[in-house]
C-alpha positions as CSV (number, residue, x, y, z in Angstrom):
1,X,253.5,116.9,-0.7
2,X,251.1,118.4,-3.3
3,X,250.1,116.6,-6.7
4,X,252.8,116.1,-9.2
5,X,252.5,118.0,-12.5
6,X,254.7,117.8,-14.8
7,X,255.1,119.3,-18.6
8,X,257.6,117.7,-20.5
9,X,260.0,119.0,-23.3
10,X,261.9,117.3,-25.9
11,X,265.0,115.7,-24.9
12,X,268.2,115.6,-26.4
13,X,269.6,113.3,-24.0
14,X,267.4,110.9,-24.2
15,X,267.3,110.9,-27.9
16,X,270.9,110.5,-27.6
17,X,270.6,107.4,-25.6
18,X,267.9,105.8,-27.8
19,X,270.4,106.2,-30.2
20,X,272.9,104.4,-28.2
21,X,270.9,101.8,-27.2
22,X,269.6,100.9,-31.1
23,X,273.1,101.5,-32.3
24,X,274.6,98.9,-30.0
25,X,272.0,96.5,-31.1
26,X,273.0,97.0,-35.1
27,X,276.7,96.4,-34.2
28,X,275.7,93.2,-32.0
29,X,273.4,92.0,-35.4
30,X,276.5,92.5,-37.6
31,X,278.6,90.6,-35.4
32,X,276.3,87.6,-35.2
33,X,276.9,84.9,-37.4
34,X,273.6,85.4,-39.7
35,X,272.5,84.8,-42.9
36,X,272.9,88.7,-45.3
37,X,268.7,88.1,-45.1
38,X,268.6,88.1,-41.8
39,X,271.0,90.5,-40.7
40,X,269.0,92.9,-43.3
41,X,265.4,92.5,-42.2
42,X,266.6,92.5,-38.5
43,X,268.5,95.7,-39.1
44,X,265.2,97.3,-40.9
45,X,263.5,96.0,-37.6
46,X,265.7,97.9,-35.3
47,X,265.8,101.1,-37.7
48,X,262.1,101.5,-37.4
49,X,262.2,101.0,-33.6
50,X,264.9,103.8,-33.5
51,X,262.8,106.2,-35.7
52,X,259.5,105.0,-33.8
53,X,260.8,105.8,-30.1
54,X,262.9,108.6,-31.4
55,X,259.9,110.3,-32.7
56,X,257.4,109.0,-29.8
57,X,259.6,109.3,-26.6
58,X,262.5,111.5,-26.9
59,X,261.2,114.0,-29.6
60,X,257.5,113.9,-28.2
61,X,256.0,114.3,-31.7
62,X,253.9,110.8,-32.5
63,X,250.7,111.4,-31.8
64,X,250.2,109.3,-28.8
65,X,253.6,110.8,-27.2
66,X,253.0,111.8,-23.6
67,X,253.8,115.2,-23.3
68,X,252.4,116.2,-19.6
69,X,251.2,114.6,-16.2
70,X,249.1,115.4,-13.6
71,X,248.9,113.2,-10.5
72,X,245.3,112.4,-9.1
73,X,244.9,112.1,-5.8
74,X,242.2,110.4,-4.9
75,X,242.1,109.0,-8.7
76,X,243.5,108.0,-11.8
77,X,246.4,109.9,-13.5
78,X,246.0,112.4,-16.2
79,X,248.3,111.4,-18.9
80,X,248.1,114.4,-22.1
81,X,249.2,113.1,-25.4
82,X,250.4,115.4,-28.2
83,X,247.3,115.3,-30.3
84,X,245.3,117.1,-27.3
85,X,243.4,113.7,-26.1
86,X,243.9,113.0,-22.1
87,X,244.2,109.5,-21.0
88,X,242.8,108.5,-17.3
89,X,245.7,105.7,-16.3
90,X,246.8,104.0,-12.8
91,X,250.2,104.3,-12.5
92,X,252.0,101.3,-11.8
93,X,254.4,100.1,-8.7
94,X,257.1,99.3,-10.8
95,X,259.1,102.0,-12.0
96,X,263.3,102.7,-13.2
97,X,264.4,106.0,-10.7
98,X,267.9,106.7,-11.6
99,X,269.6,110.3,-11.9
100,X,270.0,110.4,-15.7
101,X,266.5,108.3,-16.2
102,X,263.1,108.0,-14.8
103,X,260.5,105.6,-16.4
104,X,257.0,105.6,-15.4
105,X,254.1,103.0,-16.4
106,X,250.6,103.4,-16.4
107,X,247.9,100.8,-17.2
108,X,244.6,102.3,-18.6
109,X,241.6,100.9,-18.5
110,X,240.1,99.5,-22.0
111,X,243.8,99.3,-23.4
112,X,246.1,96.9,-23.9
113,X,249.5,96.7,-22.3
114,X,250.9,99.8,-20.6
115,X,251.9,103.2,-21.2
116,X,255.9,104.3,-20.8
117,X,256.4,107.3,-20.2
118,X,260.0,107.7,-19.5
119,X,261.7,111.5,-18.0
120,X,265.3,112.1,-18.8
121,X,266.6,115.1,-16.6
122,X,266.2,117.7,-19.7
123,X,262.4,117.4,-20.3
124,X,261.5,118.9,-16.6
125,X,264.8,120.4,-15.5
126,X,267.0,118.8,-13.4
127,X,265.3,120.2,-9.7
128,X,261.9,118.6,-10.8
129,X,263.8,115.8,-11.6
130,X,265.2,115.5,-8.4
131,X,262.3,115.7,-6.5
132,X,260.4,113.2,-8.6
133,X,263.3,110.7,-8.2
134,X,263.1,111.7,-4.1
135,X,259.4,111.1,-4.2
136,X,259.5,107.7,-5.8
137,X,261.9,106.4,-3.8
138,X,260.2,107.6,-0.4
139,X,256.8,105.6,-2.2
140,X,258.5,102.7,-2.3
């Protein structure tokens, strides 16, 4: 198997599930028993994470959005963000491979935490998908 490159689009389904996911959290902060103040600034909280991954991970239009990867070899990973810069990252062992969802992490040297890049069916097309979801699963 050659090196995996891969150029990714906007999603609408994963925006769609983003919006899922923060929606169900509003309806579970609403339900709780909290004070008005807290139910508020919590809600603000979770409106600013939908915007914030909206924009960064489904849209791919935050400057630090992943919007391509190219699979070293014998090195690091090539990880191209959307303001043209190109991050050299390890990917990491641990990694979500489902048929609606693959997420990817990375850990680059010099930065803190790690870098998500998650792959929804509709950013590569669902055959490069596939075979992404085949070749993590024969990794492992």
């Amino acid at each position: 198997m050659g090196p995996i490159r891969l150029s990714l689009a906007p999603s609408r389904a994963l925006a769609a599930l983003v919006l899922l996911a923060h929606g169900g959290g509003l309806v579970c902060l609403l339900a709780a028993a909290l004070p008005a103040w807290v139910q508020a600034a919590a809600g603000a909280t979770v409106v600013v994470s939908l915007a914030h991954s909206t924009r960064r991970y489904a849209l791919l239009r935050a400057p630090a959005a992943v919007v391509a990867l190219l699979e070293g070899r014998s090195g690091p990973w090539q990880l191209l963000q959307a303001d043209g810069s190109t991050i050299e990252a390890e990917r990491l062992p641990e990694a979500l491979v489902h048929p609606a969802l693959v997420i990817l992490h990375f850990r680059a040297p010099g930065r803190r935490g790690r870098i998500v890049v998650p792959i929804a069916p509709d950013m590569i097309g669902p055959e490069e998908h596939r075979r992404l979801r085949v070749r993590l699963n024969l990794e492992r």
